[in-house]
N, C-alpha and C positions, 0 to 999 in steps of 0.2 A: 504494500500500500504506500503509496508516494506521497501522500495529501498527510502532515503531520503539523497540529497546531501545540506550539508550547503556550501554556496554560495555567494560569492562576484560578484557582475556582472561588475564591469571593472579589475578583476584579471584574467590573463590568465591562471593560469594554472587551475580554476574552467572553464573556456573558455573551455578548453581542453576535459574536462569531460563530459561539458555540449555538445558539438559537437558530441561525438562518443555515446553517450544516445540518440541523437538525427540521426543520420546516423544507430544507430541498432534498432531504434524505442520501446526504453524500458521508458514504465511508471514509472515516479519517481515524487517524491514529492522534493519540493525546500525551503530550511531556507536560507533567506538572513539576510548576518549576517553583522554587522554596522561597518564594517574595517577602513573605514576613513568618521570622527573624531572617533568614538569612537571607535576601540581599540578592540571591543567586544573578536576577537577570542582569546585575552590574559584574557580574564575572567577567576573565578577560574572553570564557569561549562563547557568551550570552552579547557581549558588547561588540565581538565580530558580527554576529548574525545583526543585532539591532545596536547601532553606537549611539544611538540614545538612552539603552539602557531599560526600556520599560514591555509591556506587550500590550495586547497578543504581537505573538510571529507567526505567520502562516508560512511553511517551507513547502513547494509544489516541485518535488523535481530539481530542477535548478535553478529554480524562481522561487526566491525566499523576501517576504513582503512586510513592513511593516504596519500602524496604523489600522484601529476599525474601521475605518472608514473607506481606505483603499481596498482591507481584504475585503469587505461587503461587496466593494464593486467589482471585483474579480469574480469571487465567487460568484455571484449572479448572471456574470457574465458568461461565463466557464459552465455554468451547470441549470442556470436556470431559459430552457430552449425559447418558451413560451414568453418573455421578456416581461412579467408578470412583476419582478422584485425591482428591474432596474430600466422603466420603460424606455422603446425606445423615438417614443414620440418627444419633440427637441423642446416642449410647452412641459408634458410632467417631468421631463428627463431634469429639465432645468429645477422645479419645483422639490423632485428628492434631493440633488445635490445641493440646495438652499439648504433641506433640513439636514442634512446632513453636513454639511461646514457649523451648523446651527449646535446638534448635538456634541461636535467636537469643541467648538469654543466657547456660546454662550451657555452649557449647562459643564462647562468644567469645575466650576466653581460649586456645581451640586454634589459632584465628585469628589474633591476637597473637602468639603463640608464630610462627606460622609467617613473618609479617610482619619478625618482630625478626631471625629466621635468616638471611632470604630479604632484604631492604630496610632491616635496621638500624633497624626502625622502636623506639623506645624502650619498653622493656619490661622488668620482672623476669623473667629467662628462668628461673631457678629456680621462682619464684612460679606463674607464669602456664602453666610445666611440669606441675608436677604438681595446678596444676587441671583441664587437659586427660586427664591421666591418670584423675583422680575422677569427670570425664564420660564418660568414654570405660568404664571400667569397668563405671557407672551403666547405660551401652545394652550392653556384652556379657552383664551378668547378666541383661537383661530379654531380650535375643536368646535367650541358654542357655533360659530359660523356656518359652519362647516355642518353642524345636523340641521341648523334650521335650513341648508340648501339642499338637504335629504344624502347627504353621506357621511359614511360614518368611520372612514381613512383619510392619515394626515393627506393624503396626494388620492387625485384618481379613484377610480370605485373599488378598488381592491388593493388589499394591504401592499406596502410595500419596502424599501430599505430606509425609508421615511420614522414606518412604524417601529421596523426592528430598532434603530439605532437611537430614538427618542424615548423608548418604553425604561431600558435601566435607570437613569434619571429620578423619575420620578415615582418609577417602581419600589424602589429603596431608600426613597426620602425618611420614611419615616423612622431610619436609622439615624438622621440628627434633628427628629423634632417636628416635622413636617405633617401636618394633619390633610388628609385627600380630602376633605371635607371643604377645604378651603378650596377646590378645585374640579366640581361635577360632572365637567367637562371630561377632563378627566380621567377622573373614575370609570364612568360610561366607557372609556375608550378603552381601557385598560382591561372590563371585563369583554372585550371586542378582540383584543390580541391575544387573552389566554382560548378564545378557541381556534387559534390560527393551528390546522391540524400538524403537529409534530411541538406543538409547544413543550419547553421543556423550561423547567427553574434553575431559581439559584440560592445558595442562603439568603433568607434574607425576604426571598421572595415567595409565597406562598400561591400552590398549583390555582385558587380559588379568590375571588377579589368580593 
């Protein structure tokens, strides 16, 4: 098996990965690599493959990739025939990569937040609080929109790498404090992705909303 993803199991954005390999039902082999305490993915043989130092790494062959957000797109590209995850109309194609630069940068700081709760990783937890709140906002007012124009995925009529990549977020908010209460929008969407067939969790993350 060629396809091997190195892998944190309470890190979202391998969550990420491991969701839509799991939703397009592609075989792949898994290195769980020792993130907390040790450190591993700053090794000097983890820092060849990604010299940034963090994950997922997806290794295909002799194509080894960094970033959620690239492997999503590979993967869908590579495996998904029907162009369902990563359309290739240039109006949604545009709109998933919107949310997808979106979940990489303006919900980093949800990431952080959850980090500093969870691992004491160093953070202004006030700060990095209520930016997570201003993202998170940001997609229930676009969710709210979005049902009264009768659909119920971030892009398009059918789920896509939109959903995948936006759902850990605010799936595990409530690891520093985050009530979904505050956010109907939502919730509603969130029980919309756990029946995307091949769902699968994560700590943290409960199979039922």
């Amino acid at each position: 098996m060629s396809l091997v993803l190195h892998d944190y199991e309470l890190d979202s954005d391998s969550y990420k990965v491991r969701l839509l390999l799991s939703a397009l039902g592609v075989e792949y082999s898994k290195v769980a690599v020792n993130v907390h305490p040790g450190h591993e993915q700053r090794s000097p043989a983890y820092l060849r493959l990604n010299p940034l130092g963090n994950l997922p790494i997806l290794v295909d062959g002799e194509t080894t990739l960094r970033d959620s957000g690239a492997i999503l797109c590979y993967l869908a590209r590579l495996h998904d025939k029907e162009g369902q995850w990563l359309p290739a109309d240039p109006v949604r194609f545009g709109e998933v990569m919107m949310w997808l630069f979106f979940a990489s940068a303006d919900l980093a700081p949800a990431t952080l937040a959850r980090l500093h709760h969870m691992l004491e990783v160093p953070a202004d937890a006030a700060a990095v609080g209520a930016a997570s709140r201003r993202a998170f906002r940001i997609m229930d007012d676009h969710m709210t929109k979005r049902e009264l124009e009768g659909f119920a995925w971030f892009v398009g009529e059918q789920a896509t790498l939109a959903d995948i990549a936006l759902f850990p977020a605010i799936a595990l908010s409530r690891d520093f404090g985050i009530d979904h209460d505050e956010y109907p929008a939502l919730r509603r969407w969130m029980r919309r992705v756990r029946t995307i067939p091949g769902f699968i969790t994560m700590p943290g993350i409960p199979d039922y909303h």
